[in-house]
DOZA-404571 format. One line per field, with one value per residue (C-alpha): residue number from 1; residue in three letters; x, y, z. Coordinates in nm, 4 decimals, always signed. Example, Ala and Ser with C-alpha at 12.3 -4.5 7.8 and 13.67 -1.06 7.14 Angstrom:
2
num = (1,2)
residuo = (ALA,SER)
u = (+1.2300,+1.3670)
v = (-0.4500,-0.1060)
w = (+0.7800,+0.7140)
This chain:
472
num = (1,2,3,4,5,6,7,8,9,10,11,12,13,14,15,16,17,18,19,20,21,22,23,24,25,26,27,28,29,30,31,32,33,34,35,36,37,38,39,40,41,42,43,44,45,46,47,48,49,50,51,52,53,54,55,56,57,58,59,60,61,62,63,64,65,66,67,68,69,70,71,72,73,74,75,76,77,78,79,80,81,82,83,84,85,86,87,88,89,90,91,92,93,94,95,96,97,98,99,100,101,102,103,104,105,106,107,108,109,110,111,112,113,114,115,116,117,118,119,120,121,122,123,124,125,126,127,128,129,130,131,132,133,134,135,136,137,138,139,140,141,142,143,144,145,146,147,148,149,150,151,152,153,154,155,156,157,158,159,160,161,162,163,164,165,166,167,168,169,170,171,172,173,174,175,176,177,178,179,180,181,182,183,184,185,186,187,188,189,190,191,192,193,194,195,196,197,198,199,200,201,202,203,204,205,206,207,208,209,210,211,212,213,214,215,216,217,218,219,220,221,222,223,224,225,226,227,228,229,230,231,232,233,234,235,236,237,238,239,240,241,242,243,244,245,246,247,248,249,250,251,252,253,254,255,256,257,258,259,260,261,262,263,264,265,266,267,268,269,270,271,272,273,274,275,276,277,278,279,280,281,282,283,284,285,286,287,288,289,290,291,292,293,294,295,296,297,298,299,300,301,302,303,304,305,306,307,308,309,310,311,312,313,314,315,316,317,318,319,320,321,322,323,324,325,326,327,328,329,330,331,332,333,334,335,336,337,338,339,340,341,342,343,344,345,346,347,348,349,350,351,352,353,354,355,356,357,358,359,360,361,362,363,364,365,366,367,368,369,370,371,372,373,374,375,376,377,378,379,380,381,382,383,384,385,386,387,388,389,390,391,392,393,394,395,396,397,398,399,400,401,402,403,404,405,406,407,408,409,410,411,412,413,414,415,416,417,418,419,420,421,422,423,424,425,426,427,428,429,430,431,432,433,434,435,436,437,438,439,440,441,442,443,444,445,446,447,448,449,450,451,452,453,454,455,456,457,458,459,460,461,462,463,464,465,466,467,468,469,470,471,472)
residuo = (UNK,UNK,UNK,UNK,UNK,UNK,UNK,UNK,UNK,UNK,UNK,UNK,UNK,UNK,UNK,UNK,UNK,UNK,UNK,UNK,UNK,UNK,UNK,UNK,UNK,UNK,UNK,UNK,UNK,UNK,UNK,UNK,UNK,UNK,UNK,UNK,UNK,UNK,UNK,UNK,UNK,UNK,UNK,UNK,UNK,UNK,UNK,UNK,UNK,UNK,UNK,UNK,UNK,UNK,UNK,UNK,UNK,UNK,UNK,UNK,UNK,UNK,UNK,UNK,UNK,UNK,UNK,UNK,UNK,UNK,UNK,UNK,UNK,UNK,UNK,UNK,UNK,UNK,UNK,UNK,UNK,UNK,UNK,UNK,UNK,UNK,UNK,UNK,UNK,UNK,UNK,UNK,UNK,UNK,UNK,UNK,UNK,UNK,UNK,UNK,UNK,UNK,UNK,UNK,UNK,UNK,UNK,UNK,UNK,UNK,UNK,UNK,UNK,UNK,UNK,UNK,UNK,UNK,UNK,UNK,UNK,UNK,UNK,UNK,UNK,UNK,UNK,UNK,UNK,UNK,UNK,UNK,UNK,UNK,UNK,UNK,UNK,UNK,UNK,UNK,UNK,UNK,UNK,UNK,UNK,UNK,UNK,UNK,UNK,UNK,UNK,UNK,UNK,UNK,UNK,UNK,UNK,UNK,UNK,UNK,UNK,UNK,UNK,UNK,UNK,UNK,UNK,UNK,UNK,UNK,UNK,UNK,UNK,UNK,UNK,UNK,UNK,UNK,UNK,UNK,UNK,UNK,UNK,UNK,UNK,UNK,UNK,UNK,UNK,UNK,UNK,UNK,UNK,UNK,UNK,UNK,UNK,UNK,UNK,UNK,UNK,UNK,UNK,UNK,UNK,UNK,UNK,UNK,UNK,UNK,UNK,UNK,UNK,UNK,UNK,UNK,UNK,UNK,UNK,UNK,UNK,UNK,UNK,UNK,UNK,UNK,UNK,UNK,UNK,UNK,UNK,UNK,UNK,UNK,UNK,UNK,UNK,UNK,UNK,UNK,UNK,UNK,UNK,UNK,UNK,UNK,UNK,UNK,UNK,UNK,UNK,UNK,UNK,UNK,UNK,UNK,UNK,UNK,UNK,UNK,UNK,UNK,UNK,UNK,UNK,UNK,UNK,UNK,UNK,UNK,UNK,UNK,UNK,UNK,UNK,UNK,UNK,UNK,UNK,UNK,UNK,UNK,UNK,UNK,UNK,UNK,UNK,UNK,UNK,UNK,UNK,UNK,UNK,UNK,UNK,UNK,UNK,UNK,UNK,UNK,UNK,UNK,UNK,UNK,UNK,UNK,UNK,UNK,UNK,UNK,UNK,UNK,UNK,UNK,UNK,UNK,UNK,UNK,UNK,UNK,UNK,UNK,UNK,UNK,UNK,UNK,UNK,UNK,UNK,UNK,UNK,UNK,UNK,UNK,UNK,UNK,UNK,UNK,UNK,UNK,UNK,UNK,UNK,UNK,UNK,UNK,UNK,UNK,UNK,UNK,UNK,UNK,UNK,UNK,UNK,UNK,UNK,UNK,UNK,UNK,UNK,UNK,UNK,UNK,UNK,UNK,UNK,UNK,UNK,UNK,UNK,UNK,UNK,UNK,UNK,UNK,UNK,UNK,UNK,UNK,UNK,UNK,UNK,UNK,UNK,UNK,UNK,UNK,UNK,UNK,UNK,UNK,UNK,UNK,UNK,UNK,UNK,UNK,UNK,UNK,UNK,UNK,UNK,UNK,UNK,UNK,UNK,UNK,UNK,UNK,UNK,UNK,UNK,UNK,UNK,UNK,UNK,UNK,UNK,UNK,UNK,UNK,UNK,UNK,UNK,UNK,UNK,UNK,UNK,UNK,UNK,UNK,UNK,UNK,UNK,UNK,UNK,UNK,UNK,UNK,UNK,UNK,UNK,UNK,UNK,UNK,UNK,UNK,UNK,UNK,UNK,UNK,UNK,UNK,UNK,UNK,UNK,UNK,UNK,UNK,UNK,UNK,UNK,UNK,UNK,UNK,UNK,UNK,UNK,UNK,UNK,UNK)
u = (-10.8163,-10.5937,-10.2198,-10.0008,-9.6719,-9.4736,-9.6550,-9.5062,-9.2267,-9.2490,-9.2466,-9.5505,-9.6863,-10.0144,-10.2303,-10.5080,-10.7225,-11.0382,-11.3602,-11.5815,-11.5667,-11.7553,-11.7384,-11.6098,-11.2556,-11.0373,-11.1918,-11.3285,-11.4118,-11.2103,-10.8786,-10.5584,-10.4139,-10.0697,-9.8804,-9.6277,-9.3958,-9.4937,-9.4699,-9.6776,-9.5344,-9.6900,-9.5756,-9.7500,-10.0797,-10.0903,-10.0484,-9.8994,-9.8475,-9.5549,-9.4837,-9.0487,-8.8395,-8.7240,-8.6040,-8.2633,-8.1093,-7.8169,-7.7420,-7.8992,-7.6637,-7.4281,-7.2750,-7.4453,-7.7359,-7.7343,-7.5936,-7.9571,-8.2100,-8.1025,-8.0565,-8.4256,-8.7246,-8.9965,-9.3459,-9.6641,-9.9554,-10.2450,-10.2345,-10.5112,-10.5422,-10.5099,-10.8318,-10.8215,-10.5827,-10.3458,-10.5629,-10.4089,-10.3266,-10.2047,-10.0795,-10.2694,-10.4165,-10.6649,-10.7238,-10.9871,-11.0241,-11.2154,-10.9977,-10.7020,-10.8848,-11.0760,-10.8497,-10.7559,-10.4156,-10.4500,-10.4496,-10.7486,-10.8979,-10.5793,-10.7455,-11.0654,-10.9511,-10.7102,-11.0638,-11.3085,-11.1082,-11.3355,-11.2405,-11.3909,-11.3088,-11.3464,-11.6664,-11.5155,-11.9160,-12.0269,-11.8023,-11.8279,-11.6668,-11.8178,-11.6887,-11.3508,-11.2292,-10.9655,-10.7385,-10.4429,-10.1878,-10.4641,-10.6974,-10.8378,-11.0928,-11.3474,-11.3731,-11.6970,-11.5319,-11.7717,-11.6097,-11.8104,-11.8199,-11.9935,-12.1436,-12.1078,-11.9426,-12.1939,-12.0874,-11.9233,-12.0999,-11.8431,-11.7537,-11.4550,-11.1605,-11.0337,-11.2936,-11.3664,-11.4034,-11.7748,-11.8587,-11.9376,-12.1821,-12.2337,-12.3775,-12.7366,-12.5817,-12.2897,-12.1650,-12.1176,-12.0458,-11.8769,-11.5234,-11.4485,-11.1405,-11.0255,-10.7077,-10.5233,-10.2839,-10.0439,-9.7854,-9.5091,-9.3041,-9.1307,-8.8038,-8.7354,-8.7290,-8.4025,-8.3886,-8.2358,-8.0827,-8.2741,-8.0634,-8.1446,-8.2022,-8.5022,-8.8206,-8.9721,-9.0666,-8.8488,-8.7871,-8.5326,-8.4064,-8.0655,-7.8333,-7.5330,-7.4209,-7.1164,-6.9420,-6.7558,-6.9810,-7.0073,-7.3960,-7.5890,-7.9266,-8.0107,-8.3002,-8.4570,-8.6987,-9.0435,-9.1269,-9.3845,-9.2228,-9.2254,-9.0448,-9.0573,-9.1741,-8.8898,-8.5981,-8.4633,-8.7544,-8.7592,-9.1244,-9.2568,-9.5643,-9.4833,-9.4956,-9.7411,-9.8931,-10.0228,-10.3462,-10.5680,-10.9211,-11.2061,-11.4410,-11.8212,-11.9106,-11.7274,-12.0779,-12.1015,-12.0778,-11.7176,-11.5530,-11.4976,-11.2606,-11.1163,-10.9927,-10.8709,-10.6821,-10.4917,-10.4291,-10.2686,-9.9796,-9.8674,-9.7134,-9.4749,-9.4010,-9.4286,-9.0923,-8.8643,-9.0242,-9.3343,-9.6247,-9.9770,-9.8047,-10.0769,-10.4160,-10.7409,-11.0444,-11.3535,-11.5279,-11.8838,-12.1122,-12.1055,-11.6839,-11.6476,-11.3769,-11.3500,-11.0791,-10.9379,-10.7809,-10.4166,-10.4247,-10.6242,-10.4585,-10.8061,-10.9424,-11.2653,-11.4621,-11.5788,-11.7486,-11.7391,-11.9337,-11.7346,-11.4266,-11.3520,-10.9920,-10.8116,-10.5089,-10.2911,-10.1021,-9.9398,-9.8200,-9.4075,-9.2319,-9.0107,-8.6970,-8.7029,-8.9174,-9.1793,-9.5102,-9.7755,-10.0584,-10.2223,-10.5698,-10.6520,-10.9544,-11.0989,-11.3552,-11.6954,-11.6014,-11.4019,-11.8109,-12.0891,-11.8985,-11.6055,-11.8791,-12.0683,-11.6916,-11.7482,-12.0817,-11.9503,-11.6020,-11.4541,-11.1404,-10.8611,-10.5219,-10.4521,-10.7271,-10.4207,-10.2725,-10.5235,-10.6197,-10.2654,-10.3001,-10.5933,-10.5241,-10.1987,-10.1471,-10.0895,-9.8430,-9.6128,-9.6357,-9.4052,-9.0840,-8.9287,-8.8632,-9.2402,-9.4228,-9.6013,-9.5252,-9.7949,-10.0358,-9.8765,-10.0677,-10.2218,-10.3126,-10.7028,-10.7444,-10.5001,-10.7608,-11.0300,-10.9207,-10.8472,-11.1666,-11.3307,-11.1333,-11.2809,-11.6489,-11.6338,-11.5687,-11.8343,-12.0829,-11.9587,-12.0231,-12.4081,-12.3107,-12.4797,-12.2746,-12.5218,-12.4353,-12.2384,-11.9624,-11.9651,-11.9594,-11.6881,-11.4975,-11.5679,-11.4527,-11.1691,-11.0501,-11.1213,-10.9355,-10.6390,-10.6821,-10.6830,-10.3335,-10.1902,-10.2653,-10.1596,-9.8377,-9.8286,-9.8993,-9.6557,-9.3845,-9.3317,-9.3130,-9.4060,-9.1690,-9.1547,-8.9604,-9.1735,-9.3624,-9.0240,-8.9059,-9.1173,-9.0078,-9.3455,-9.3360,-9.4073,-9.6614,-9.8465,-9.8520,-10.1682,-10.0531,-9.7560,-9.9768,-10.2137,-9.9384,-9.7405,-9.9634,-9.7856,-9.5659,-9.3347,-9.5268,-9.8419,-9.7002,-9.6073,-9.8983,-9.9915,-10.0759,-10.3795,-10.2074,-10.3366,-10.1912,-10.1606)
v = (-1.4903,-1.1823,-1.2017,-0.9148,-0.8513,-0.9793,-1.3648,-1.3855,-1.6628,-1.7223,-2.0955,-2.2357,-2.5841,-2.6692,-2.9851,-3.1409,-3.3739,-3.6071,-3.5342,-3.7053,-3.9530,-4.2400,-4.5212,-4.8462,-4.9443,-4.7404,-4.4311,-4.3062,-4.0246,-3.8754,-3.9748,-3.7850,-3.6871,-3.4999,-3.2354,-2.9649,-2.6939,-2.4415,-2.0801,-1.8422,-1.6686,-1.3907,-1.3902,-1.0851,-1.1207,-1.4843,-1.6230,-1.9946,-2.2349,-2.3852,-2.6976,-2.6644,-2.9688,-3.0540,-3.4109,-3.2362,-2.9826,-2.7572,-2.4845,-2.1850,-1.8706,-2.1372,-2.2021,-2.5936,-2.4481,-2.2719,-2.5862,-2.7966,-2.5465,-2.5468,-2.9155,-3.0029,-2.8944,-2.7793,-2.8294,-2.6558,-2.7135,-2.4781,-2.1323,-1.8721,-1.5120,-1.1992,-1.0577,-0.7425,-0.4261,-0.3929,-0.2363,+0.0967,+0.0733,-0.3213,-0.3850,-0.6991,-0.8645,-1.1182,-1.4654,-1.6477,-1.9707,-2.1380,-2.0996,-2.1934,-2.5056,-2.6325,-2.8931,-3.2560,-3.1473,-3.4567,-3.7185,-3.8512,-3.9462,-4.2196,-4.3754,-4.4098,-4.5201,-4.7823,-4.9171,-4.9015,-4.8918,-4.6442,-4.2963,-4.0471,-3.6678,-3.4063,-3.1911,-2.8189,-2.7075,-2.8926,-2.8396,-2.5360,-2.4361,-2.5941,-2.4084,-2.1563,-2.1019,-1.8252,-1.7736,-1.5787,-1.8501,-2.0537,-2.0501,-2.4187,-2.4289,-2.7300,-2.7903,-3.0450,-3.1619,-3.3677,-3.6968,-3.8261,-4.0102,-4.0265,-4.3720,-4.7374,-4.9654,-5.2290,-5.5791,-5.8295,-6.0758,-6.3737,-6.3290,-6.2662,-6.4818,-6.2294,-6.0704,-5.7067,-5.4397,-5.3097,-5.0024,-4.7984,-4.9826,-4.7208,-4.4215,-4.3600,-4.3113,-4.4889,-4.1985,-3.9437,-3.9059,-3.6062,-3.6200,-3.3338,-3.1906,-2.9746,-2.7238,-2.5877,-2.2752,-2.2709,-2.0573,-2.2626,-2.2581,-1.8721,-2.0959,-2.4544,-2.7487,-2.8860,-3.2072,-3.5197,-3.7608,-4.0860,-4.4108,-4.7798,-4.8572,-4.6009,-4.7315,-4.3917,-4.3150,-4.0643,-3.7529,-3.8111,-3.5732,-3.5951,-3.3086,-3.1865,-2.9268,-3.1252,-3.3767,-3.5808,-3.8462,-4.1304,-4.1023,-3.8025,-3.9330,-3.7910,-3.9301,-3.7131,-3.8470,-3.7637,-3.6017,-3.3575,-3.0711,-3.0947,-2.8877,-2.8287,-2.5259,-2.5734,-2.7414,-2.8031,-2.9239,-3.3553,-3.3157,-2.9844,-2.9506,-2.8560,-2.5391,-2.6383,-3.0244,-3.2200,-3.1490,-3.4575,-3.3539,-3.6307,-3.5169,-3.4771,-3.7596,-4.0017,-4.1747,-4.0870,-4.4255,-4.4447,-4.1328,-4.2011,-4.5259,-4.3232,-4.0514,-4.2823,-4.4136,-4.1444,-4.0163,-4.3863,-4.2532,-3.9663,-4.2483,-4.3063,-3.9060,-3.9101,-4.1682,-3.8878,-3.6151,-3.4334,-3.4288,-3.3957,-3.4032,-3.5617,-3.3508,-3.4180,-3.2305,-3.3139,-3.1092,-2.9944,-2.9141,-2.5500,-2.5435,-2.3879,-2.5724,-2.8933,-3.1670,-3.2346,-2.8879,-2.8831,-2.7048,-3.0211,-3.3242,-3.5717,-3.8895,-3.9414,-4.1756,-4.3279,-4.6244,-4.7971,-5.0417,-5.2869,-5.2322,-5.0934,-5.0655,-4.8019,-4.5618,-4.3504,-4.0928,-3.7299,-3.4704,-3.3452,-3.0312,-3.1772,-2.9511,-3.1069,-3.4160,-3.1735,-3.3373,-3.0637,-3.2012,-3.6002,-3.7022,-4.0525,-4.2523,-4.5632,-4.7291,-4.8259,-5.1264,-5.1724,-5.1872,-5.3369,-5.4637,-5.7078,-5.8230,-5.8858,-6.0221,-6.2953,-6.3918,-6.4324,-6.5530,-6.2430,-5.9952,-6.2262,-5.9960,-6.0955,-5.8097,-5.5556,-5.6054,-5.5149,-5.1733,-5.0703,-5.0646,-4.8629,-4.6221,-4.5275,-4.1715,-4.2105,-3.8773,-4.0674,-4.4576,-4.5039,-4.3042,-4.5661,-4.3220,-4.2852,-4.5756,-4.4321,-4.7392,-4.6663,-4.8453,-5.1554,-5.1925,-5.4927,-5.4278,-5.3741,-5.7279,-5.8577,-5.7431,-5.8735,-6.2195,-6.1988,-6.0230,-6.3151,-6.4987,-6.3518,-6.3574,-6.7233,-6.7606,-6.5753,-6.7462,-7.0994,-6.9352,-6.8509,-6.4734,-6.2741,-6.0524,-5.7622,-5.8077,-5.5441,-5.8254,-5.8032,-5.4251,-5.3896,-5.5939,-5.4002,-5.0750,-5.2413,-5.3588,-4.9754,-4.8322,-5.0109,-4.9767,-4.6228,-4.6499,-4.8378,-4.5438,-4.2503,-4.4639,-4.3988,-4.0225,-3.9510,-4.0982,-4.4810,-4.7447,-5.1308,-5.2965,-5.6769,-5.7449,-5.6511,-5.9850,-6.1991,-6.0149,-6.2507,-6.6169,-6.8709,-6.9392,-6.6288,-6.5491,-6.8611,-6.7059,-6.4955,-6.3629,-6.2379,-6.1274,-5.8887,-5.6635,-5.7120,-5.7743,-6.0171,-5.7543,-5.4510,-5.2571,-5.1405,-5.0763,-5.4397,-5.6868,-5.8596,-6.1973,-6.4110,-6.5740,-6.9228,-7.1178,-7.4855)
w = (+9.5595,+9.6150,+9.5965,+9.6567,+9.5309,+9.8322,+9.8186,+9.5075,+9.4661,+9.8376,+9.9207,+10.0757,+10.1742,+9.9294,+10.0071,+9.8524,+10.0465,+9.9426,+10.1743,+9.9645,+9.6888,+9.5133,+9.7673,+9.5990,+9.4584,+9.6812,+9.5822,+9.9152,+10.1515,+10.4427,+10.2967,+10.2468,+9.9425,+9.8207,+9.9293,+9.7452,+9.8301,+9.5516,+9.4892,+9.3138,+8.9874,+8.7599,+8.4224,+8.2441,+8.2924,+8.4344,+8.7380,+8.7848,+9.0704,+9.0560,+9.2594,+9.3487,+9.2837,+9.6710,+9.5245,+9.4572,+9.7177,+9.7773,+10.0177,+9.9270,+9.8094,+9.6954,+9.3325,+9.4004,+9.4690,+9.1392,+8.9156,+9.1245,+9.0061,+8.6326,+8.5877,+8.7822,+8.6624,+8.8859,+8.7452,+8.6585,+8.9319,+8.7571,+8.6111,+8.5908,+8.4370,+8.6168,+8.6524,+8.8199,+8.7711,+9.1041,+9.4291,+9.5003,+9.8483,+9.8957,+9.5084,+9.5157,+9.1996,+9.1702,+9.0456,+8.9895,+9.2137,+8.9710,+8.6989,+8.9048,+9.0956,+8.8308,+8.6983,+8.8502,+9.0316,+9.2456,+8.9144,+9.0391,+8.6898,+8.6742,+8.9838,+8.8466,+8.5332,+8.6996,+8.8856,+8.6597,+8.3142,+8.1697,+8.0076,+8.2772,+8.2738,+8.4957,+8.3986,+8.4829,+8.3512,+8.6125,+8.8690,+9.1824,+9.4724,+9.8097,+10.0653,+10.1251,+10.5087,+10.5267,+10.8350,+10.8981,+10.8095,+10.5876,+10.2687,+10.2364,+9.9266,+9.8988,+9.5053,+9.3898,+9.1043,+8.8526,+8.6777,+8.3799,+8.0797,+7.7796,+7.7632,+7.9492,+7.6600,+7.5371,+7.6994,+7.4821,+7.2529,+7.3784,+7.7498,+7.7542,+7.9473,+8.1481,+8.3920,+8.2818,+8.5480,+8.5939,+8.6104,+8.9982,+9.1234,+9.4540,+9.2001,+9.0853,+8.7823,+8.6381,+8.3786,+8.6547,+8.9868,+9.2250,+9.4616,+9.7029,+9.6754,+9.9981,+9.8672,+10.1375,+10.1048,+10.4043,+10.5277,+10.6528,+10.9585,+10.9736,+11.0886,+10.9694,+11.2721,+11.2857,+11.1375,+11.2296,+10.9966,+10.9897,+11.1412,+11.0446,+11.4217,+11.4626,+11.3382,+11.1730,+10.8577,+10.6612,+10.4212,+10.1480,+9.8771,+9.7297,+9.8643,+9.6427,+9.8872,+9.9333,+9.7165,+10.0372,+10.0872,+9.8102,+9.8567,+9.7567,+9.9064,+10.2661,+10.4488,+10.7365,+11.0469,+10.9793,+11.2988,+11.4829,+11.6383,+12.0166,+12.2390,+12.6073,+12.7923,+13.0158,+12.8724,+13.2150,+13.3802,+13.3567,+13.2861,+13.0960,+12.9100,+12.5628,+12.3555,+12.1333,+12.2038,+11.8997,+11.8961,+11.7275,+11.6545,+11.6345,+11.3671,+11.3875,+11.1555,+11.4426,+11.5913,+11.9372,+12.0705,+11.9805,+12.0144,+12.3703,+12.2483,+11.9679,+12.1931,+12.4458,+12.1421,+12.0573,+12.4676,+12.5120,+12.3423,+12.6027,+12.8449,+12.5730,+12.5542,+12.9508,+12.9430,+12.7175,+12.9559,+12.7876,+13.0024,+12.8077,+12.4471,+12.2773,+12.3373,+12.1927,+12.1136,+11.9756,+11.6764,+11.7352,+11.4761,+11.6031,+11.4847,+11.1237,+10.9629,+10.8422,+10.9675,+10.6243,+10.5724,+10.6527,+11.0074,+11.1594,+11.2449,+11.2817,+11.2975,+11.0492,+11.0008,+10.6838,+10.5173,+10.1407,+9.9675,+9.9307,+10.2034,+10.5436,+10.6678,+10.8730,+10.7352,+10.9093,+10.6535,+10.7246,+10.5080,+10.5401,+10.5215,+10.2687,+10.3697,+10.7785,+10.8197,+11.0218,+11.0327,+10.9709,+10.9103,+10.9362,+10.8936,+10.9967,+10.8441,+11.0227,+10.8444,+10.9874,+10.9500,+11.2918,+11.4259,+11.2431,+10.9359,+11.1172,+11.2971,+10.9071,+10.8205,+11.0753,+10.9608,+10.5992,+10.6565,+10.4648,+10.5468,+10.4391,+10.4426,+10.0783,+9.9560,+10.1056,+9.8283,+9.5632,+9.8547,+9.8244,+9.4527,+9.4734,+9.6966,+9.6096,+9.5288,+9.1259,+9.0706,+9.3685,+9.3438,+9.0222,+9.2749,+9.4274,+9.7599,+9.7662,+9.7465,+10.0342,+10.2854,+10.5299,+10.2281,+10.3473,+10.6853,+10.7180,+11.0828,+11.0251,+10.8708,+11.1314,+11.3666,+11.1815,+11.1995,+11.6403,+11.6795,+11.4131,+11.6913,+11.9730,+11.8540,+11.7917,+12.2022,+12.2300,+12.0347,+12.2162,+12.5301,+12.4410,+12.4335,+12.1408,+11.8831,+11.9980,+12.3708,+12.5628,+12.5806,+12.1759,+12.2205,+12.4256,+12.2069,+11.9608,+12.1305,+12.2441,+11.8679,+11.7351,+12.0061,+11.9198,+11.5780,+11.6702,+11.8534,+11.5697,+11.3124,+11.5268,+11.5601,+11.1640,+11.2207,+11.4871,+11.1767,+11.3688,+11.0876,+11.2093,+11.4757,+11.3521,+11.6207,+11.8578,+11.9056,+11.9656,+12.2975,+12.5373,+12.6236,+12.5125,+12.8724,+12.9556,+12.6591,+12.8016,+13.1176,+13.1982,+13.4934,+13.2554,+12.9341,+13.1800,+13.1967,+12.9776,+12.6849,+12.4089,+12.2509,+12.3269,+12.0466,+11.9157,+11.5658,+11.5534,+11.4040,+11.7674,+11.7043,+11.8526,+12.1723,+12.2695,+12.5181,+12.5579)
């Protein structure tokens, strides 16, 4: 990778993300990992990538802002040799990716060791470079990183009390397997979004960092809206088409039999933009296998699909400019489980919401969970088994009725669960937490009123849990 002098100890927004992965125990494909602000620095002959401590703030070119940066720490991402003399017309040096890449950045080993209990380590021998995309405002690097271990431990000779984890099940071999790691290098915004400080009575997630800029307000801690930036083409206009829309892409590995309910999914959500006066905010497009990037670098907002042996369930994260609350990037994955396997979770009387828990657990990004500002609360959503148990429901009406779980009335269900499953998630990505207080705004006479519940529904909102609705 080249550098040249002027990227140097410039701020830009660096993501990792998790194509592929094992397949069992919260280690999965097609989810979404970490994010940094970080800056490049060359001392000598060495190159490191610094992630910048944002948790602690002042105005810059201020005396505060001085006292912040030399009582925080920032911290050491990777470093790499120089390995090239300066070019003689741009100055720039270079770096080798591997060297730079080849390390495990996003603490994944403390997953798999917090699953399986077992000393893996990533194998840099075995270990390459999949795939680099390079744009003007974007390098995104696919790294195949190799986990291993040595041996499987012997079992006991008395079973033990306690059960003892087993080892990955989903691999040929149990000693090794391979996660994809997708790197992005982005430039970020040339001028900051304004942000807007986060109140109680708004239901979106927020940024926080503690601000000593000024020493007037008993609490240091400001929290920030999470946020996409929208702005109208005409800001006098009651309706205008944005400057930019959000643009959700629905990848290739989406079967073609659903895409059509995942898309209307996502467009469901420019009524609400229609009622604050953006026409066509939301657009959607779907990747073809002729487009050459993949969804999970950090200029794609997507929806992916993705399957596990021994789980299916639907997340709906996004990554933060730290600074504003901008949303840049969000990648949601929906399991394959909103199709065949709810249908396999009726057969076997499985999906109970307590195995949340335990997911949450898994799946929570280890160099974050232990903050209590970043528990990532989006882990939390127990919306997918929700569903699980209406559509267990709705199946069982169906069965009374004579109808088959491979009818088109099945199938339609089906569609009908993933697409709101779809709405739900996007309703994490556009920064909306839940609304538990959505479900108490109708009277039970009017919930037991079908008449009422066609249009209406049984709730004001999609981000609250909506409950199965039986009347008397």
């Amino acid at each position: 990778i080249a550098i040249r002098p002027e990227q140097f100890d410039k701020p830009f927004f660096f993501t990792w993300n998790i194509p592929q992965s094992l397949g069992e125990k919260g280690l999965y494909g097609s989810q979404m990992g970490g994010s940094r602000l970080v800056v490049l620095k060359k001392i000598g002959n060495h190159v490191q990538l610094l992630a910048k401590n944002t948790e602690f703030h002042a105005k810059e070119g201020t005396p505060q802002a001085q006292f912040v940066s030399e009582s925080f720490s920032d911290s050491l991402v990777a470093s790499a040799p120089v390995a090239s003399q300066p070019h003689p017309e741009s100055k720039a040096v270079l770096v080798e990716l591997n060297a730079l890449l080849f390390g495990d950045i996003p603490g994944y080993g403390s997953r798999i060791e917090g699953a399986f209990r077992l000393p893996y380590a990533l194998d840099g021998r075995n270990t390459s470079i999949a795939r680099v995309t390079q744009t003007d405002v974007l390098t995104s690097v696919q790294v195949r990183a190799h986990f291993a271990t040595p041996k499987i431990p012997a079992p006991p000779l008395v079973p033990s009390p306690m059960p003892r984890p087993t080892p990955p099940k989903a691999s040929p071999d149990p000693r090794s397997f391979f996660v994809t790691f997708q790197y992005s290098f982005t430039k970020l915004p040339d001028e900051p979004m304004r942000a807007r400080v986060a109140d109680e009575r708004v239901g979106h997630f927020a940024a926080s960092r503690v601000d000593y800029t000024e020493d007037t307000s008993p609490k240091t801690r400001q929290h920030v809206v999470a946020r996409w930036r929208l702005e109208k083409k005409d800001p006098k206009a009651p309706m205008s088409e944005p400057k930019a829309p959000i643009v959700y892409w629905v990848d290739r590995n989406v079967p073609e039999k659903y895409r059509q309910a995942v898309t209307e999914g996502i467009l469901e959500w420019n009524k609400a933009f229609e009622r604050i006066g953006f026409k066509d905010a939301i657009v959607v497009k779907q990747q073809s296998d002729k487009d050459d990037f993949d969804t999970m670098d950090a200029r794609h907002a997507s929806v992916r699909w993705f399957t596990g042996s021994d789980v299916g369930f639907a997340i709906g994260p996004s990554h933060k400019d730290p600074r504003t609350g901008e949303i840049l990037d969000a990648d949601i994955a929906t399991g394959s489980g909103f199709a065949r396997q709810l249908r396999r979770l009726v057969a076997e009387d499985l999906g109970k919401s307590e195995t949340a828990d335990s997911l949450a657990l898994w799946i929570a990004n280890p160099l974050e969970a232990h903050k209590p500002d970043h528990g990532g609360d989006f882990l939390t959503c127990g919306y997918a088994w929700q569903s699980a148990r209406e559509l267990d429901f709705a199946m069982d009406v169906l069965e009374a009725r004579g109808i088959g779980w491979d009818s088109p009335e099945a199938d339609a269900l089906a569609k009908a669960n993933l697409r709101r499953n779809v709405m739900h998630e996007v309703g994490h990505t556009l920064g909306l937490r839940h609304n538990f207080r959505a479900s108490g705004i109708y009277t039970l006479e009017q919930l037991a009123d079908p008449a009422f519940t066609k249009v209406n529904g049984s709730s004001g909102s999609i981000m609250e849990y909506l409950a199965i609705n039986v009347a008397a």
